[in-house]
N, C-alpha and C positions, 0 to 999 in steps of 0.2 A: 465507547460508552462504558460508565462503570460496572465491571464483572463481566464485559463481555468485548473486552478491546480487543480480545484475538482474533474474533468473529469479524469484530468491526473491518480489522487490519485486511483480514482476507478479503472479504467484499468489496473493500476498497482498489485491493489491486488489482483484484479481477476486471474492476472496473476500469482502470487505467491499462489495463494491457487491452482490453476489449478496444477500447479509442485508439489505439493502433491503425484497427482493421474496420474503422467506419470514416466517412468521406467528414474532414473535419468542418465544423458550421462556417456556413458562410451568411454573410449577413444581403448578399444581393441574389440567393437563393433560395429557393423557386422565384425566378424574376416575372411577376404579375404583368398581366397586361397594364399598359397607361391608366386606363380607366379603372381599374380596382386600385392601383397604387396610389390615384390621387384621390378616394375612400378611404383608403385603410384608416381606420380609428390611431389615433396618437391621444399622447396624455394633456395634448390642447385640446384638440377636436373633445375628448371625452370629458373635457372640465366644461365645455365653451355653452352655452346658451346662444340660441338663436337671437335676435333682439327682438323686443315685441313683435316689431312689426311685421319682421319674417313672421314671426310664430301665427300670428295673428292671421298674417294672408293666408295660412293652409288649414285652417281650423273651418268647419262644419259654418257652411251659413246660418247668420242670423234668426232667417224665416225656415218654419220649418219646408213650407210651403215650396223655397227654393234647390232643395234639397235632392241630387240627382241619385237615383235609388236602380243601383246597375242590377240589384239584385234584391228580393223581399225578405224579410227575417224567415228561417224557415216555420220560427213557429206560431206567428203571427196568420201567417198562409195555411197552415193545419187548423187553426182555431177558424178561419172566418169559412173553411172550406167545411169544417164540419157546422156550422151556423148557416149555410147555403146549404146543406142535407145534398155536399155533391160528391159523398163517398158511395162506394159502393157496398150492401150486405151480406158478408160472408157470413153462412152459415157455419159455426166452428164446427158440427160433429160431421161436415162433410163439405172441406174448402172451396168444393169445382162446382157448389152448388152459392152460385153467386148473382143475385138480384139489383137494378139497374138502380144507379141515383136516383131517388125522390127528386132533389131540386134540381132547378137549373139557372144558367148564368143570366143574370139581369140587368141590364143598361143601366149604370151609375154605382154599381159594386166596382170593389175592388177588383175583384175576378174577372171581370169585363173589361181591364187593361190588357193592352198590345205585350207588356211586358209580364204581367202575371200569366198571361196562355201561356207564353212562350217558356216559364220557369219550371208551369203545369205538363208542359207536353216534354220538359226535360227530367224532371220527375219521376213521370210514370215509364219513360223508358229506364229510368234505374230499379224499376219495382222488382222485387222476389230474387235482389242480387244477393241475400245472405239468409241467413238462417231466420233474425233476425224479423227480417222480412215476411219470413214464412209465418211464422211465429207470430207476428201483431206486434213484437216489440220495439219501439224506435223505427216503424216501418220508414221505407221513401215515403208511402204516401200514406195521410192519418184513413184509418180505421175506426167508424164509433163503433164502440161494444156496450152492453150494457153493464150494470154497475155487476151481475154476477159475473156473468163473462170475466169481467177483470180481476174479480177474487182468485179465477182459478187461475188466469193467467200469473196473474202476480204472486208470487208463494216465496214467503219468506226461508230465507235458510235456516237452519237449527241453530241455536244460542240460548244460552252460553257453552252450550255439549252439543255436540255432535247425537244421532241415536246410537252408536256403541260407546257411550260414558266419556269419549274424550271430551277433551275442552277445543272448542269452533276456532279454526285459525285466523279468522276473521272478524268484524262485525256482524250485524244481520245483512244479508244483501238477495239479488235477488238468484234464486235458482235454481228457475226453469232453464235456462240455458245454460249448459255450459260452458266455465269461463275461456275452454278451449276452442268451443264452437262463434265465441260472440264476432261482429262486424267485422269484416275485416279490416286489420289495421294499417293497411295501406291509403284506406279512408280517413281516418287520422290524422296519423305519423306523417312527415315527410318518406319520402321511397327510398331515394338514396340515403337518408339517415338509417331505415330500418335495416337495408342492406348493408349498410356498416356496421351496424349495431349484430346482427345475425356474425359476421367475421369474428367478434370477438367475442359469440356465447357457446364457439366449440374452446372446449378447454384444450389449456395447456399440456393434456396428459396424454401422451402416444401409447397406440397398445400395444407399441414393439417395444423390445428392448435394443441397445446396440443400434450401428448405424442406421437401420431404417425407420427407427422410433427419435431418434436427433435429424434424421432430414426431416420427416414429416413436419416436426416442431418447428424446425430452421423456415420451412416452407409457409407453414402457417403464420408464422415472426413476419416474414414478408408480406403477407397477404394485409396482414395487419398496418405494418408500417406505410404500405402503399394505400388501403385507405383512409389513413389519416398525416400523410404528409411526411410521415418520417417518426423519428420516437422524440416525442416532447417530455418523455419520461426519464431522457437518458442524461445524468452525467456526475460530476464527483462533487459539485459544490452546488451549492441553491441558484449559484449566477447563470450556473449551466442551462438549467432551467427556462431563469428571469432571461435571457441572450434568446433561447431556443423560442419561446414564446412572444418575442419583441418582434422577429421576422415569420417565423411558420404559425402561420393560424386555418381554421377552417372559415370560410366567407360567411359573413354578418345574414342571422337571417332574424335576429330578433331584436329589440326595441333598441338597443345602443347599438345597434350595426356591425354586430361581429367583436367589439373590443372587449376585452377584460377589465379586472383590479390588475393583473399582473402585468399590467402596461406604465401603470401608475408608476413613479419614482418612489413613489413610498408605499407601496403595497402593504408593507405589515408593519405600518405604524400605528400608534396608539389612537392616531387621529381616525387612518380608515376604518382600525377596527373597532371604536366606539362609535366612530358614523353607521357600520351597519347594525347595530340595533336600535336605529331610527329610521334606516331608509335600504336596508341591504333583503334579504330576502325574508328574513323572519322580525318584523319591526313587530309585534303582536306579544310576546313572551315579557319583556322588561317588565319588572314592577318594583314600587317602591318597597323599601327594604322595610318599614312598619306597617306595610299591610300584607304581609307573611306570615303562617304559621312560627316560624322557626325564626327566632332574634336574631337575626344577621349580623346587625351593626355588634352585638355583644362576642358573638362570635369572631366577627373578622378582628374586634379591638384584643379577646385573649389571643389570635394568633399572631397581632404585632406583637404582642410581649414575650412569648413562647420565641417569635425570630427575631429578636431583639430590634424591628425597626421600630425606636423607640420615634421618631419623629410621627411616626403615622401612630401612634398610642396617642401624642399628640394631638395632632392633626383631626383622628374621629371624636376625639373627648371636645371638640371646641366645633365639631359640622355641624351643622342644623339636619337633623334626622331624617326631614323629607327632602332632604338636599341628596340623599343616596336612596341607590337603587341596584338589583339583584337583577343578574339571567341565574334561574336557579335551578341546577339536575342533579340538587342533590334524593331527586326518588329513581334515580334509574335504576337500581337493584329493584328497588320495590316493585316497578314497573315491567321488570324482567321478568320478575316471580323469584328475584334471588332473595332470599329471608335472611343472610351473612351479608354485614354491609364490608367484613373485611374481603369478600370474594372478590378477586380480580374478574372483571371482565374481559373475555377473548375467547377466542373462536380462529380454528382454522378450517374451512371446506374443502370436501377433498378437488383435486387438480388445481387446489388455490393456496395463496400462502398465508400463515395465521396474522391476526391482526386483533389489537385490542382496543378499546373502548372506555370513557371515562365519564362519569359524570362530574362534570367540574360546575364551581359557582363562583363568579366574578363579580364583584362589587364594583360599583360606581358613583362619581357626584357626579350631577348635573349643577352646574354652575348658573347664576344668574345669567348671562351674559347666551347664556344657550352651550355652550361648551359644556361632551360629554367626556371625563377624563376617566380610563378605569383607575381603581385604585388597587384592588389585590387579586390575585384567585386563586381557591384551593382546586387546585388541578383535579382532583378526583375525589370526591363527599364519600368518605368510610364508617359513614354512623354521628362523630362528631368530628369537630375541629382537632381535638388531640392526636384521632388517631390517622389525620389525613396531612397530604400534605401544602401549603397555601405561602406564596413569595404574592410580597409587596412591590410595585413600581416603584425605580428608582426617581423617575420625576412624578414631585408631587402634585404639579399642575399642568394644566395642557398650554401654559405659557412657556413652561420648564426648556429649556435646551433640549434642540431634538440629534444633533452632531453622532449622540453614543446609540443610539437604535437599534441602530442597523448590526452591532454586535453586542449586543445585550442578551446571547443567545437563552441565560436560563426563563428571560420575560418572554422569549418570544419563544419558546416552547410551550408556557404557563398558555399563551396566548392560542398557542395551535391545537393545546387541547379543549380550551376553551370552545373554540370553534370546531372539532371532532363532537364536542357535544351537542352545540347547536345544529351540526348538521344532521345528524340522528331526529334529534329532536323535533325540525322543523319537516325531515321528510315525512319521517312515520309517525309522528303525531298530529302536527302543525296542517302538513299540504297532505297526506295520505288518506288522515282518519279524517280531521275535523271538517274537511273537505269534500274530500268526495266518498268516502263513505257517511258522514253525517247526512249528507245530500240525498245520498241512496238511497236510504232508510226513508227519508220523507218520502223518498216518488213514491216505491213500494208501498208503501203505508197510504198515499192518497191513493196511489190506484185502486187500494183495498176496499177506500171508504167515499169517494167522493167523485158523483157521474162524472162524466164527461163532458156534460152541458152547466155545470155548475162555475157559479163564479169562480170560485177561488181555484178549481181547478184550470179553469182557462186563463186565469192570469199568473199560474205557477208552470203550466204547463211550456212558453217556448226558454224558458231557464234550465229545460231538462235537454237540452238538442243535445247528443251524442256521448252525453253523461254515461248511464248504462254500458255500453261498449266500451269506452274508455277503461269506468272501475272493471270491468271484465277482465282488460287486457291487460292491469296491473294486476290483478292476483293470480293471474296463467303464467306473467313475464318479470312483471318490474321487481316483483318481493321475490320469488323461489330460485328466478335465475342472476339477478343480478346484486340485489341488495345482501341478501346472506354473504354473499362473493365478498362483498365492501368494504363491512358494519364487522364491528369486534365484538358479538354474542352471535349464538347460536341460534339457527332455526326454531328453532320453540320459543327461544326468549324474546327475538326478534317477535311472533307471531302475539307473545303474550304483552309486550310493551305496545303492540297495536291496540290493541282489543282494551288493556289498561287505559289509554288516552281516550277511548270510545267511553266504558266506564263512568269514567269522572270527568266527561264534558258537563258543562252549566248550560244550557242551552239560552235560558232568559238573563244568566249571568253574562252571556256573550253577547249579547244585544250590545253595537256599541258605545252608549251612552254608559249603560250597567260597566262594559268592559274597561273604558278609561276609567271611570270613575276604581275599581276595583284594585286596579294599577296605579292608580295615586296621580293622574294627569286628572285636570280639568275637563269636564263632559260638557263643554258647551265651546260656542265657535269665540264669545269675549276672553272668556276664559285661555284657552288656546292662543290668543292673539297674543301674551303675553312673552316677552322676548326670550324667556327661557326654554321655551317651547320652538322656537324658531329654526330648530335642525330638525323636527319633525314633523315635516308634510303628512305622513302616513296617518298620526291621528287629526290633523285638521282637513284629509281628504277625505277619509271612509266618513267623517263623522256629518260632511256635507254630501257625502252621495247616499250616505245613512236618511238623513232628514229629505233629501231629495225624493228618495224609492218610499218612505212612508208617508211621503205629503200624496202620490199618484196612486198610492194603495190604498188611503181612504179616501179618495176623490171615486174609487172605483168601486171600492166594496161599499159603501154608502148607499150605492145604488139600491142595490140587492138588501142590504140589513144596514137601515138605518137607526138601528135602537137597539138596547142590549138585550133587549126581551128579543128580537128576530136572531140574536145571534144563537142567545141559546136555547130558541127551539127549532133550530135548524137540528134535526137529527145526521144530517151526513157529516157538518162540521164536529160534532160531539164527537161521534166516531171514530173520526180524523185525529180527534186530539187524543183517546183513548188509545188508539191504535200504534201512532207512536210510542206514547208512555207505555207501552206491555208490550206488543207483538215487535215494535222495535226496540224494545228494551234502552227508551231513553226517558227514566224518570222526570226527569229536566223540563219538560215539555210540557209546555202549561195548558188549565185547565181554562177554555174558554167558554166563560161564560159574562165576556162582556165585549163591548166593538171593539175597545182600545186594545182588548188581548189578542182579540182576530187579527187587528190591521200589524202588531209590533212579531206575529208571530209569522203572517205571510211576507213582511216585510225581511225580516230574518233569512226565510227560508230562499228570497231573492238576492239579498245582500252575502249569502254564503258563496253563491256561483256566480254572478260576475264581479262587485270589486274583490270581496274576500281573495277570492282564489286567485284574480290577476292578479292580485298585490305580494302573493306568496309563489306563487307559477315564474312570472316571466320575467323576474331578473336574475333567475337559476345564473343561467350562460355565462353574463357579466360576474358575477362573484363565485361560482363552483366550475368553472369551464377551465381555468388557472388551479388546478388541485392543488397546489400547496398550502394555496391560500385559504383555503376551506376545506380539508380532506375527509372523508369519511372515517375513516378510524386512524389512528394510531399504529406504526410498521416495526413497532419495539415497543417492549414492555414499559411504564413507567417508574420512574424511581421512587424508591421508600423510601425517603427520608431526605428535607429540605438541604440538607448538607451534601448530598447527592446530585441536588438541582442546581443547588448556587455551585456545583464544579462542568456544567454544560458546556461546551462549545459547538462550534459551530459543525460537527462529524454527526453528533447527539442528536442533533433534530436532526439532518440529513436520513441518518438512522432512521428515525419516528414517521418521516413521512415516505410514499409512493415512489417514491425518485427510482428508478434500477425499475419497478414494478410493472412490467408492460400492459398485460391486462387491467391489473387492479387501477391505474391510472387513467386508462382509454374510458373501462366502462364511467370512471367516476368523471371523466368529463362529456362524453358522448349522452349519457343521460339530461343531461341538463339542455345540452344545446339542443338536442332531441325535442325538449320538454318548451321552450324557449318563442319558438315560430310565433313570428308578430301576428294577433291578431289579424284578420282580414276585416277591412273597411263592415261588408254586409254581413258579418258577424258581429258585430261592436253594437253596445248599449244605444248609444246614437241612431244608429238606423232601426233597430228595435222601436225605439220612440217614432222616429220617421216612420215606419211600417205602422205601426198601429194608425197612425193619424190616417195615413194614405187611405186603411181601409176605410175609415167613418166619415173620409172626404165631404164624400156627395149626400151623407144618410141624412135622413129627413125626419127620423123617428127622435123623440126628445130625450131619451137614454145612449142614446148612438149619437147624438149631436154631446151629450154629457163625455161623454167617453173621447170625442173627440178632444173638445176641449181640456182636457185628460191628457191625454198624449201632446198635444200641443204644449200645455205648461212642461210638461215633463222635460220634452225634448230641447226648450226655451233654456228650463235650469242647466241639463247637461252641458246645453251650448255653453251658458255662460259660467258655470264649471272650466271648462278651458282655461279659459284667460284665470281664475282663481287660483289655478293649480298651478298653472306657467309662475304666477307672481310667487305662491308658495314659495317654488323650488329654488327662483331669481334670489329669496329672501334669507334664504342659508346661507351660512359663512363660505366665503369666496375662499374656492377651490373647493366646493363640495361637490361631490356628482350628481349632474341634475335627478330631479327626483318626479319623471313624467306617467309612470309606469299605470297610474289612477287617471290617466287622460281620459275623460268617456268615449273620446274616438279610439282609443287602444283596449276601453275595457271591455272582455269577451260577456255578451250576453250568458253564456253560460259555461261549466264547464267544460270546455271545448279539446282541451289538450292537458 
């Protein structure tokens, strides 16, 4: 690497004398049983679509009615269980002083199934198994309290200061519990993933010196490499790698089955790497480069001239304007809290090794034809263009010759920092904040203000199953022990780049009609149908489970406030909307005082936690479980000056990413796989809709028969959502990776993992 090839030269050899003394790769080792061997994902299996009619045969019945329901939503079951008055009342200032159900089970309820006892009486043997529990919060079994009762319970954290004048490392969240006491996450998590995951959160740092501080280490190397197969981290060339990760993987536990990108023959091509910001884990950020603060197009035409790619001077001077489109990071100083946009970003933790961070911005066309080609990027945004630095693709179109790719190494540097930023990006803003803390903040805030018997709280409420505990366990584990380790800033910048994206969320701007539309795509399903559009399932799914979840949100809140005069003299909803806007400090959040605002706002608040979040959750595994291909930071500084960049090869990136990095490697793929775990069937949106119906089966009252037929369309659309979404993904240019992940039988009713 330029200025630092003596460094390079040593770590190099270090490295090749080390492969001495390790068992050299074999490609028919660890030999699988039969049965996983003829599984394993390949880069057929992972291209290949099922044919309809496979697809077809394994999708959710027709009727909802035929629908075998091995297990009830659990929050469908809390809601119909507090509507039958068959909890019991704790008095809170003295728990053992507890008074017997009011109701009881009645022939042609729900509760009066062979199968609901039986979920009932497994249930209550898991009562008072955590703190949680004790507490009322996310209990096993639902608790009515009254509306004060739950003020006290619910108590927002301090924001934007802490009470000693620092600034809250968080958003607003909730806590009464502490985030070290929440659920245990063996509830969660997989077991074995946690227990691997624990292996590699003792640092690398011995407290000896001399021999018994190098065995410890040596020993601990071991522990590591055994469980996870061996080191996928280790070797001198990127093939090392690509080889190591073709035969050792960990077993498929999420929606592609275990595979990667890094199985793909072209892993870091122009093609993959434009396919994922359409269908990769953060499809949500792309926008068109004239609905930007910042002239893009103006921008990226002075730095063709500045690098003399004069054909691309060309080339943008003759594009049609909405023909491009930005991933843009160039606020990550700002969002760090750095006020110097020349500050390099990096961070080294201790018992960890330093690593930097960039905000890069990448220009794209989107072609008619649906072809997304990049076209430039400035690796790291320093205030402007002049003073940053930004290389052109040598092919001008995604027709171009793909022969030189694969050693192109200064584009595919350009490229992996590009993707250093998205991954920053999409954890701790994208999946972290907009996620599951935006989500937070709502429960919090309805607990505050909205009984328990209330509409809108009963149909927000089974969207919250396991939320709480989850955000718990990322701010006790995922940010302090693991992400700081990763990420190339520093614990406070990290904490304020959180809290930054909380900040300047649009809450009614994220609605997603407002959000395509903002982004410069078409906000309608004719629109969208439009060939150019045709690599991106993501916005013509969300925008049909969008329209789905709002069509059963005013079939249901209709009931209750059918006119805009009931909405806003509902004092609980007022409150509701107040309460977020200030006590959660999310101005964004509109004032309702009309039905259309009630229904697009509870509908929001349900579209954040299941598609939203599966759509940004569960293809982690497949694209960041292959670290290369999506690293978290940067493993060498970056170069000043484009004249620096066009002299890359292929040692330069080797440099830049994880490769040699044992830990920094493991956590950055075990998190994902961790994060990944296929929905389960009676977790999924689908049985949601099936639960509700189940309950209003038999009911004979004319609101409970409305409701039914409620759940019923609902479940009717989801169904037929399936086969929409299969044809979507059939519908992208051949060799693209299917794009299932918005299945309504795969999407988590709620935040679940």
């Amino acid at each position: 690497m330029p200025g630092n090839q003596d460094l390079w030269f040593l770590s190099r050899a270090l490295a090749y004398i080390q492969s001495f003394f390790q068992k050299p790769l074999n490609p028919k080792l660890p030999a699988p049983p039969p049965k996983i061997a003829a599984t394993r994902p390949s880069q057929r299996t992972i291209l290949q679509h099922l044919s309809e009619k496979e697809y077809l045969a394994q999708t959710a019945p027709k009727s909802v009615a035929d629908v075998p329901l091995p297990s009830f939503d659990p929050g469908v079951f809390d809601n119909e269980v507090i509507k039958q008055k068959l909890y019991p009342i704790i008095d809170p200032d003295d728990p053992s002083n507890v008074q017997k159900p009011e109701g009881d089970i009645k022939e042609g309820t729900y509760l009066g199934t062979q199968i609901a006892l039986t979920q009932a009486y497994s249930r209550i043997e898991q009562t008072f198994a955590s703190l949680y529990d004790v507490l009322g919060i996310e209990a096993t079994l639902p608790r009515f309290r009254t509306l004060e009762e739950q003020k006290k319970l619910y108590q927002f954290s301090p924001y934007p200061t802490n009470p000693d004048g620092k600034p809250a490392q968080y958003p607003p969240f909730l806590q009464h519990v502490p985030s070290d006491e929440s659920v245990s996450a063996f509830k969660i998590f997989s077991v074995a993933g946690l227990v691997e995951t624990q292996v590699l959160l003792q640092r690398i740092t011995p407290d000896e010196d001399g021999i018994l501080g190098r065995t410890k280490e040596w020993f601990l190397e071991k522990a590591r490499a055994a469980a996870f197969g061996g080191d996928p981290e280790k070797g001198i060339t990127i093939q090392d790698v690509v080889d190591y990760n073709m035969y050792h993987r960990k077993f498929g536990t999420d929606i592609q089955g275990g595979g990667n990108i890094g199985l793909l023959d072209d892993w870091y091509s122009d093609r993959r790497f434009a396919d994922q910001q359409f269908t990769g884990t953060n499809p949500t950020t792309i926008i068109q480069a004239t609905k930007t603060k910042r002239d893009w197009i103006a921008e990226f035409s002075k730095a063709a001239e500045m690098g003399s790619y004069d054909k691309w001077v060309t080339a943008l001077a003759k594009a049609d304007p909405e023909s491009l489109y930005v991933q843009d990071g160039s606020y990550f100083r700002r969002a760090a809290g750095v006020s110097d946009p020349a500050t390099i970003l990096h961070h080294k933790q201790p018992g960890s090794e330093e690593c930097w961070t960039v905000g890069a911005v990448t220009l794209f066309q989107l072609h008619h034809d649906g072809k997304l080609h990049p076209i430039a990027i400035c690796i790291d945004y320093k205030g402007s263009i002049d003073n940053s630095v930004t290389i052109f693709n040598r092919r001008m179109s995604p027709r171009d010759w793909t022969s030189g790719e694969k050693e192109d190494w200064p584009w595919r540097y350009a490229k992996t920092c590009a993707q250093v930023t998205d991954w920053m990006r999409h954890e701790l803003s994208v999946h972290l904040t907009l996620s599951h803390f935006v989500e937070e903040a709502i429960i919090v805030a309805t607990n505050r203000t909205i009984p328990m018997t209330h509409p809108v709280y009963r149909i927000l409420y089974p969207h919250w199953y396991k939320t709480l505990s989850l955000n718990a366990a990322g701010r006790s584990t995922l940010i302090p022990q693991i992400a700081v380790d990763i990420i190339g800033v520093s614990p406070d910048q990290c904490f304020h780049f959180l809290c930054d994206a909380y900040d300047t969320y649009d809450f009614v701007g994220s609605y997603v009609p407002n959000d395509l539309e903002r982004r410069g795509f078409p906000n309608t399903q004719k629109g969208l149908d439009h060939p150019r559009y045709r690599n991106y399932p993501y916005a013509k799914n969300v925008l049909a489970l969008w329209t789905t979840l709002r069509t059963y949100v005013k079939s249901i809140l209709i009931l209750s406030h059918p006119t805009d005069g009931d909405v806003k003299a509902d004092k609980a909803i007022q409150d509701w909307s107040k309460e977020v806007r200030t006590a959660a400090h999310m101005p964004s959040f509109p004032e309702l005082t009309t039905l259309d605002a009630l229904i697009n706002a509870v509908t929001m608040c349900i579209f954040i936690a299941p598609p939203y979040t599966t759509a940004i959750n569960y293809l982690q595994n497949f694209y960041q479980a292959f670290v290369i291909a999506k690293p978290p930071a940067l493993c060498s500084a970056p170069p000043d000056t484009l004249d620096q960049l066009r002299q890359y090869k292929e040692r330069d990136l080797v440099a830049a990413l994880p490769i040699n990095r044992q830990r920094q490697w493991l956590l950055a793929a075990q998190v994902p796989w961790l994060l990944s775990f296929k929905v389960e069937p009676d977790r999924s949106l689908l049985n949601y809709a099936a639960s509700q119906w189940h309950v209003y089966r038999y009911k004979k009252d004319e609101r409970d028969v409305k409701v039914k037929e409620a759940s019923e369309t609902l479940y009717t659309e989801l169904q037929g959502l399936q086969k929409t979404f299969y044809r979507n993904s059939v519908a992208m240019d051949k060799g693209s990776v299917p794009y299932m992940v918005l299945d309504p039988g795969y999407t988590a009713v709620s935040i679940l993992i």
